[in-house]
C-alpha positions in Angstrom: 12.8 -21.7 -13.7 15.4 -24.6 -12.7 18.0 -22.1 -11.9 15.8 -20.6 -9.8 15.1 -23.9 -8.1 18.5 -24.2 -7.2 18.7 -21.0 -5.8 16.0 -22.4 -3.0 17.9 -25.4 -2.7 20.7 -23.3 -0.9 18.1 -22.1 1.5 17.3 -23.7 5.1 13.9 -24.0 5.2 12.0 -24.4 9.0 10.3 -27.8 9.5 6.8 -27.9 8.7 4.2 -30.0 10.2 1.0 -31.2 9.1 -2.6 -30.3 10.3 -4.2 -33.8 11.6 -1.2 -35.1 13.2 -0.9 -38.6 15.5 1.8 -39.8 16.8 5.1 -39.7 14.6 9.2 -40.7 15.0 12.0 -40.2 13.1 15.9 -41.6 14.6 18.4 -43.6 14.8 18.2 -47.4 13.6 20.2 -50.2 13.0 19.5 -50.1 9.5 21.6 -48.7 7.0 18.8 -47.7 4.5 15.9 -45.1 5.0 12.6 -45.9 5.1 9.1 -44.1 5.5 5.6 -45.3 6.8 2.5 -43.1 7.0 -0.9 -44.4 7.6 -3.7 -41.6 6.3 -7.5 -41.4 7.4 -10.5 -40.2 6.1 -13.4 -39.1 8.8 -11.7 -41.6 11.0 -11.7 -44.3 8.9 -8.4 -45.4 6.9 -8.0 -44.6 3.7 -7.4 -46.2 0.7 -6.2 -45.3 -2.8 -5.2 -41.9 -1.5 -3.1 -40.8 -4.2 0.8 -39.3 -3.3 3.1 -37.3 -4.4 7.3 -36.6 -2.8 9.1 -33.6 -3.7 12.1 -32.0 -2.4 10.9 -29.4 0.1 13.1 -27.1 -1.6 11.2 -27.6 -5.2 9.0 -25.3 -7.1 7.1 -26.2 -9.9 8.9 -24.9 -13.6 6.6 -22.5 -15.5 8.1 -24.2 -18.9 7.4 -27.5 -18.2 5.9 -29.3 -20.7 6.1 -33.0 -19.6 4.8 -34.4 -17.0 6.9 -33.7 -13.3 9.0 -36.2 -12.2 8.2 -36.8 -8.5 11.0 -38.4 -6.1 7.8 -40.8 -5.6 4.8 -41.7 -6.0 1.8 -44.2 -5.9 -1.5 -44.9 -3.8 -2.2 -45.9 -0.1 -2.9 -49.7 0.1 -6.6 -50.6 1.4 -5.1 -50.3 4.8 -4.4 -46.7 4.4 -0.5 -47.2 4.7 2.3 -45.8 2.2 5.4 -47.4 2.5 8.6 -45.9 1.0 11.5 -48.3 1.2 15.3 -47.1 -0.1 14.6 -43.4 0.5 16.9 -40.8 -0.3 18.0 -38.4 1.9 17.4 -34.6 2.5 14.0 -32.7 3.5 10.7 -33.9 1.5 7.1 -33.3 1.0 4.7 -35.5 1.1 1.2 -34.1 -0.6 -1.8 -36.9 -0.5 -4.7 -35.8 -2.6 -7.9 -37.6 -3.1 -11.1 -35.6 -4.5 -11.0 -31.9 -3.2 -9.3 -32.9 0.3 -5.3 -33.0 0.7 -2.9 -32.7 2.8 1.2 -31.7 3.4 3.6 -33.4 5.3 7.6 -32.8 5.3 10.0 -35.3 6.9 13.8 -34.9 6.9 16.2 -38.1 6.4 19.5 -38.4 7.2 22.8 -39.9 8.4 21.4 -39.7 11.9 17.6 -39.9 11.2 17.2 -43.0 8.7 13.4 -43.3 9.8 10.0 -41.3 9.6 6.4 -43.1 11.2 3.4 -41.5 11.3 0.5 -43.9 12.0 -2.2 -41.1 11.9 -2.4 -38.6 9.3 -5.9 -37.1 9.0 -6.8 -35.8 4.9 -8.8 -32.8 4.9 -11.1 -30.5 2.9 -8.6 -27.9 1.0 -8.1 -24.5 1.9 -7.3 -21.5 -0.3 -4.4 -19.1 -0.1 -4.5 -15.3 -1.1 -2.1 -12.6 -0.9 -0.3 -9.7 -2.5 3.3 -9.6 -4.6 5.1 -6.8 -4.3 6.0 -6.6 -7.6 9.2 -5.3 -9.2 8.3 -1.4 -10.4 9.0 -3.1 -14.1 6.8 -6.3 -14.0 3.6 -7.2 -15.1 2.8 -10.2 -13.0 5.0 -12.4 -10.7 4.8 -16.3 -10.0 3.4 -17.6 -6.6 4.1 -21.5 -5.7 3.8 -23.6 -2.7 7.0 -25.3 -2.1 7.5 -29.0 -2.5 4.3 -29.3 -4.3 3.3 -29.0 -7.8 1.0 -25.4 -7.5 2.0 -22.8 -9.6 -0.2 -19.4 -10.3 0.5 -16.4 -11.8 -0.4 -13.0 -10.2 -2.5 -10.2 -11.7 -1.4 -6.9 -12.8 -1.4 -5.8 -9.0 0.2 -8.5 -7.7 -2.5 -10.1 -6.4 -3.2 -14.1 -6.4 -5.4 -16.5 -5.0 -4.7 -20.4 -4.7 -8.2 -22.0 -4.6 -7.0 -25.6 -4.0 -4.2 -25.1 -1.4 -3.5 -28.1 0.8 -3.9 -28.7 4.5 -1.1 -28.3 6.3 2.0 -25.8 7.1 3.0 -24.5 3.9 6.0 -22.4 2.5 4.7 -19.8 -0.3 7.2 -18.3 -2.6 6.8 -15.8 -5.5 9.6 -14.7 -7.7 10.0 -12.0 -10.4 8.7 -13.2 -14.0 11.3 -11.5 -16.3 14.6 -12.5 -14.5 13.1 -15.2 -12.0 15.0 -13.6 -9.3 13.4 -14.2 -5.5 10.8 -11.7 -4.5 9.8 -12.9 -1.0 8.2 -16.1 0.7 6.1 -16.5 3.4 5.3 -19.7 5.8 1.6 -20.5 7.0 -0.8 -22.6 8.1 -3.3 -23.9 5.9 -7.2 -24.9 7.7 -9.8 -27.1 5.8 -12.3 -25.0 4.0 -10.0 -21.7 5.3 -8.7 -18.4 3.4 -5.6 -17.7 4.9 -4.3 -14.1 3.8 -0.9 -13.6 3.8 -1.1 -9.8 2.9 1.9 -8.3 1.5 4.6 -10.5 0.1 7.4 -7.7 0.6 10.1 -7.3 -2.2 13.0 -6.6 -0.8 15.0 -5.0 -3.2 12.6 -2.3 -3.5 14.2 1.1 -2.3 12.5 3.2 0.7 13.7 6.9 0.8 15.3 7.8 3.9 12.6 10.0 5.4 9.5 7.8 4.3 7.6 4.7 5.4 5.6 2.2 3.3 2.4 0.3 4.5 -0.3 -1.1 2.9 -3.2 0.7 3.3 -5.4 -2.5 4.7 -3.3 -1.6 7.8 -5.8 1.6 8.3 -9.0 -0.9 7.5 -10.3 -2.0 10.8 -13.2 -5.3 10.9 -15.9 -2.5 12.0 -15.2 -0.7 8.5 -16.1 -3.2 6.5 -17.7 -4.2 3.7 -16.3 -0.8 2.5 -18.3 1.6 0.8 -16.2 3.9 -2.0 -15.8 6.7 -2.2 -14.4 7.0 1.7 -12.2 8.1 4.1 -9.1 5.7 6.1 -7.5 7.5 9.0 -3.7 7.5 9.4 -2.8 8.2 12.4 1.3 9.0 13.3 3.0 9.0 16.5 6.6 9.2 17.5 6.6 5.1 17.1 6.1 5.6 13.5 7.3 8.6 12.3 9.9 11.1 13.0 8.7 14.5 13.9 11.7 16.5 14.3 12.3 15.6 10.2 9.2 17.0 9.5 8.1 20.7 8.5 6.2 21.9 12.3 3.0 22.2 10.2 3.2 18.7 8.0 2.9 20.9 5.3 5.7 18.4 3.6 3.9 15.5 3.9 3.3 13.6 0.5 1.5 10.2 0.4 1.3 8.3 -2.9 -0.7 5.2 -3.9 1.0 2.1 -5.4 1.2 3.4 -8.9 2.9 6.4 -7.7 0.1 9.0 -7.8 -0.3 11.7 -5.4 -3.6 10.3 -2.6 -5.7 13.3 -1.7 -6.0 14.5 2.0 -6.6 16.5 4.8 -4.1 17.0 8.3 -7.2 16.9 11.4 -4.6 17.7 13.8 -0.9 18.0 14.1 0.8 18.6 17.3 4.3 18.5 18.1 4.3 19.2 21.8 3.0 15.8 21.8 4.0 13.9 18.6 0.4 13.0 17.2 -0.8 13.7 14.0 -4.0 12.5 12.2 -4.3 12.2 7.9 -8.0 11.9 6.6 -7.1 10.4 3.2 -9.5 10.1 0.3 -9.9 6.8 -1.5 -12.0 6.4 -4.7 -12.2 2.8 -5.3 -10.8 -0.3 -3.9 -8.1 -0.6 -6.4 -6.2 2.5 -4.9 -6.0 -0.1 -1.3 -4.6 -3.2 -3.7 -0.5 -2.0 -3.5 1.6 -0.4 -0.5 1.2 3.1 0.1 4.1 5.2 0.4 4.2 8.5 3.2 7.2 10.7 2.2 8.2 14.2 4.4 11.2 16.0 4.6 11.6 18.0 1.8 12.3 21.3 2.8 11.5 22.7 -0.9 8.0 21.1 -0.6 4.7 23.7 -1.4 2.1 23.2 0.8 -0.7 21.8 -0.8 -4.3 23.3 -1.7 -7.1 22.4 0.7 -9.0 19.5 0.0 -12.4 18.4 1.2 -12.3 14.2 1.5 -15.3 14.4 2.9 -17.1 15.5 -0.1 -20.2 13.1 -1.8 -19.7 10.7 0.9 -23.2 9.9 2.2 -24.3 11.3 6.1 -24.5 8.0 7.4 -20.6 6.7 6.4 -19.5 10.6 7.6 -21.5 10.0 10.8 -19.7 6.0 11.0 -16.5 7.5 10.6 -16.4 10.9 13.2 -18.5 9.7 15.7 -19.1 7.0 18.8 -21.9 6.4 21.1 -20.9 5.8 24.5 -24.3 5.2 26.1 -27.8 4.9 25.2 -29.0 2.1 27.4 -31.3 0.5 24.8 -29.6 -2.8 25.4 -31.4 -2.5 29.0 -28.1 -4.6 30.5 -24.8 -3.2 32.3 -22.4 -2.4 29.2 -22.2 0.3 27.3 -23.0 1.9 24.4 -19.7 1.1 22.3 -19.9 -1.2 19.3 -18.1 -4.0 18.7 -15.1 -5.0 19.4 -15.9 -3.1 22.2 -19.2 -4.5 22.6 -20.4 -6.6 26.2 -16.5 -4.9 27.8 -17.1 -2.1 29.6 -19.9 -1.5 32.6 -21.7 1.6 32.9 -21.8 2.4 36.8 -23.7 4.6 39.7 -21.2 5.4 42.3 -22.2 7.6 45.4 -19.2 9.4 47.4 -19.1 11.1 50.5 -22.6 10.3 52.2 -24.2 10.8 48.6 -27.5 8.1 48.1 -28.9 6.5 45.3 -32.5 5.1 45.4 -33.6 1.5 43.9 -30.0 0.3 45.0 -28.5 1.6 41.9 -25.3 1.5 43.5 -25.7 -2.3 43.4 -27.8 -2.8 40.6 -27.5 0.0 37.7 -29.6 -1.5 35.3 -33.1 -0.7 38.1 -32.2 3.2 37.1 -33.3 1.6 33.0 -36.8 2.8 32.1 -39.4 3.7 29.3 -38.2 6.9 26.9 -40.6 9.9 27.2 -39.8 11.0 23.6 -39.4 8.8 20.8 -35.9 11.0 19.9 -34.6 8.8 22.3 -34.9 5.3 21.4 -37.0 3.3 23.8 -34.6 4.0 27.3 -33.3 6.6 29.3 -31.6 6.3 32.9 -33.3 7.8 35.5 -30.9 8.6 38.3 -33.0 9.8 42.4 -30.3 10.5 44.4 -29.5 13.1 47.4 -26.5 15.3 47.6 -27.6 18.7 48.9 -24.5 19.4 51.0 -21.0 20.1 50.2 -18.4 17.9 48.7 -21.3 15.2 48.2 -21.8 14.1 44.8 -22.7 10.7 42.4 -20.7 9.5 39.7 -22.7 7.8 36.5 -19.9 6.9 33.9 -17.7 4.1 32.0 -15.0 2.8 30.8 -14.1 3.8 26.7 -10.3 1.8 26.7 -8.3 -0.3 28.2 -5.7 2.3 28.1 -4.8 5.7 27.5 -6.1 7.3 24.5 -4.8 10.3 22.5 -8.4 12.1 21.9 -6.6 15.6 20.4 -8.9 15.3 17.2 -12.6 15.5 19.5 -14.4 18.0 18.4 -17.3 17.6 20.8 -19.4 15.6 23.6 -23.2 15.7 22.9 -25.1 14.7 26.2 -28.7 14.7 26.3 -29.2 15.5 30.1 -32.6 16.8 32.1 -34.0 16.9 36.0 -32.2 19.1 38.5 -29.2 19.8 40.4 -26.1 20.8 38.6 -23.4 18.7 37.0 -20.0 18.4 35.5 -19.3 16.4 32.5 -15.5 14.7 33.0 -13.5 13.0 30.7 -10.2 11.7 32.7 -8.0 8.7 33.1 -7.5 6.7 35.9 -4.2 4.7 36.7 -3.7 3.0 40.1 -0.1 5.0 41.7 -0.2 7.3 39.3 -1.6 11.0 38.8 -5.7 10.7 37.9 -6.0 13.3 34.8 -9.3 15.2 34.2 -11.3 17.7 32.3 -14.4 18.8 33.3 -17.5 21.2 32.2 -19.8 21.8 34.6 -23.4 23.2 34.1 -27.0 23.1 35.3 -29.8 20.9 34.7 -33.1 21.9 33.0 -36.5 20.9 33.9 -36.6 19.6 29.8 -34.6 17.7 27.7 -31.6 19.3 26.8 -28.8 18.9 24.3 -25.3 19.4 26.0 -22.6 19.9 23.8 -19.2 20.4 25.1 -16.4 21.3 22.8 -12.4 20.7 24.0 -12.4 25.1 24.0 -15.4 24.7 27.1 -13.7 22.2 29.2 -12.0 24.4 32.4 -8.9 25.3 32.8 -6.5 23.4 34.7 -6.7 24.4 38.4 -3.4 23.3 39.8 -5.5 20.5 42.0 -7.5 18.3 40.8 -8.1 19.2 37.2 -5.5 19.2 34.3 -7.5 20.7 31.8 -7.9 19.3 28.0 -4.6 20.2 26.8 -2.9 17.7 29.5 -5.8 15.6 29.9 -6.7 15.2 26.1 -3.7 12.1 25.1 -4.6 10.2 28.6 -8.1 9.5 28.1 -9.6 6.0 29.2 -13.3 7.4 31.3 -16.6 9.5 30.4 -17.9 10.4 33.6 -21.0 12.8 34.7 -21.1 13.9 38.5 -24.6 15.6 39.6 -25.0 17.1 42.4 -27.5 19.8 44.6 -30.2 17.9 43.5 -32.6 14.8 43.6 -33.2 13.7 40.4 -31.3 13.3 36.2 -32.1 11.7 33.6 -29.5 10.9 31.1 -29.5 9.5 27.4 -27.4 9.3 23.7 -24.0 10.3 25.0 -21.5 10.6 22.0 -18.5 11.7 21.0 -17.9 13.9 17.5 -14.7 13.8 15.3 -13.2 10.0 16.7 -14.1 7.2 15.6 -13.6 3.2 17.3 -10.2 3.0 16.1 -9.4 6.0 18.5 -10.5 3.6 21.6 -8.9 0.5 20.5 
């Protein structure tokens, strides 16, 4: 452990500073000694008999130590809440002050130019907790994690996985090294908050060897907030683009591809889509318990010798409601009764829903204006509790109204829809438009158009149903599909739509985010 000590002592380290912070100095004097003052509070009061603790910022804590460690210094803050370190050495130090289950870290440098370090204000705070993941050598069992310059040492599990319960306040430097030879696996620098988990995911071992045509993530990269708490068996999407993968190295089917867990096994799943003409790709991978999303994930292609593999169902066991979570988003349903729509969050409270008239086209109850007036009571209880109601008049030519929304802030590839459900009655006729639109550049759409029923009625609208591109104003879905940012609906030759429970089939939120 000493040896690998000194190997840290040969590497510059970035300053760190402390959470809590007054005012501070550190430069030139007259003296020729060093010297250090620091004055700690507690809850704005100064605090005494705040025990402390100087190490080289460099040190980590020996896993064979059997006495006591021998700090550079020290002692207790006097009733004033001052320490005062006279004669100091030089070189880069922490400073840890402890008292109860609050502490802090500071690091101060001295040298031949800086002799002096003041700090009149140091606030001691509630501990946080650090957790991460080693990447552990292929032949260990566990690694060691310490926090520089302080005296906390842990030992990972089997995984790699650790968890400091007691880390202090402050910017910290966390370091982890192979067990068997104690060579350096990684570090990672990070702020510390009271009463905070800070995650510093993967601690990435860099002598670990990454085939030429393969890529290796952890799989917590494919696990948006919305997800969780995750429910196993399930499904993560992967989704590849020509920022992360290389699709002239691939077979033109992916039938190459080859992704294996952390342990090396082979993870089941299914290609929903895999396009060349425009570099997108989607992977539906199985996961059967948490434990397969602990290590990195590796993604292999390129092997011209590769089989294909046999078919495989990911979705199978998983229960409707997780199927439904992860294939499908509602746009609108208006049961909020305000002026966003239906997406959850992060998108939640982002995007208006609108009622646009063009050319000489009117809306009653100012719904231009005021959207939310077109809100009223369901008729079925199918529905939920609202529906929109929409009077309008645009009985002549080239007249029309626009009821739609934003879904992203910007263009979307939506290659893997498999359908639009709109739930749609009055009369008139309409066309149901899915487009993007970019100020000084070309407005892309798709649209299906249809009539209106006297009754409720289910719309569904597959990418096959959408028109063909007219050499105008429509692209169709094959050039429309990767530029998506709008749902729109335009009625016309009529007076009067209701709308409700527009969603989209085979996305899910990540595709809008």
């Amino acid at each position: 452990m000493k040896n690998f000590s000194k190997l840290l002592y040969l590497v510059p380290f970035g300053i760190l500073a402390a959470c809590g912070l007054g005012n501070d100095s550190a430069g030139n004097t007259t003296e020729i000694e060093n010297a250090i003052a620091i004055r700690v509070f507690n809850e704005g009061t100064p605090a005494a008999k705040v025990r402390y603790q100087v190490l080289p910022s460099w040190y980590v804590a020996d896993t064979a130590e059997t006495s006591a460690v021998k700090y550079t210094y020290e002692g207790e803050t006097d009733t004033n809440g001052w320490v005062h370190i006279d004669r100091h050495e030089n070189g880069s130090y922490i400073i840890n002050f402890t008292k109860g289950d609050s502490s802090i870290v500071l690091q101060y440098t001295l040298n031949n130019l800086n002799h002096e370090y003041t700090l009149d204000s140091a606030s001691l705070e509630a501990v946080g907790a650090v957790k991460g993941l080693v990447d552990l050598p292929d032949s260990a069992n566990y690694a060691w994690v310490a926090i520089q310059g302080t005296n906390e040492i842990i030992k990972t599990d089997s995984l790699g996985q650790f968890v400091i319960r007691k880390a202090p306040c402050g910017n910290l430097t966390v370091s982890a090294w192979d067990a068997q030879d104690l060579s350096a696996i990684g570090q990672v620098s990070t702020t510390v908050t009271t009463n905070d988990t800070i995650d510093l995911g993967l601690i990435e071992n860099p002598n670990k060897v990454v085939p030429e045509n393969a890529i290796r993530f952890m799989p917590s990269e494919l696990i948006s907030n919305w997800m969780r708490p995750l429910s196993f068996p399930t499904v993560l999407v992967l989704r590849l683009t020509e920022d992360n993968f290389d699709f002239k190295k691939a077979a033109k089917d992916g039938s190459d591809i080859r992704l294996y867990d952390g342990s090396g096994n082979l993870l089941p799943f299914e290609i929903d889509g895999w396009d060349t003409t425009i570099n997108s790709a989607t992977l539906n991978i199985r996961v059967e318990s948490a434990a397969d999303t602990v290590r990195p994930w590796m993604l292999m292609w390129g092997d011209k010798k590769a089989e294909k593999l046999k078919d495989v169902n990911v979705w199978k066991g998983l229960s409707d409601s997780l199927v439904n979570a992860l294939n499908s988003v509602t746009i609108l349903n208006f049961e909020s009764g305000t002026k966003y729509n239906a997406l959850p969050a992060p998108l939640n409270n982002k995007f208006d829903w609108y009622v646009q008239p063009h050319d000489s086209a009117t809306v009653k109850n100012d719904l231009a204006k005021t959207p939310t007036n077109g809100i009223e009571k369901a008729d079925s209880s199918i529905f939920g509790k609202n529906v929109l109601h929409v009077q309008y008049q645009a009985n002549k030519l080239g007249r029309y109204v626009v009821i739609g929304t934003r879904i992203a802030d910007h263009q979307h590839d939506l290659s893997k829809l498999d359908s639009v459900e709109v739930w749609i009655k009055g009369d008139g006729d309409f066309e149901i438009v899915l487009e993007t639109i970019v100020e000084s550049d070309t407005n892309y759409k798709t649209s299906y158009k249809g009539s209106v029923n006297k009754e409720w009625t289910r719309v569904v609208v597959t990418p096959k149903d959408f028109t063909n591109a007219d050499g105008k104003s429509y692209h169709g879905w094959d050039v429309t599909r990767n530029k998506i940012t709008r749902f729109t609906i335009f009625v016309y030759n009529g007076s009067d739509v209701w709308i409700d429970n527009v969603k989209m089939y085979g996305i899910n939120l990540d595709d809008l985010l």
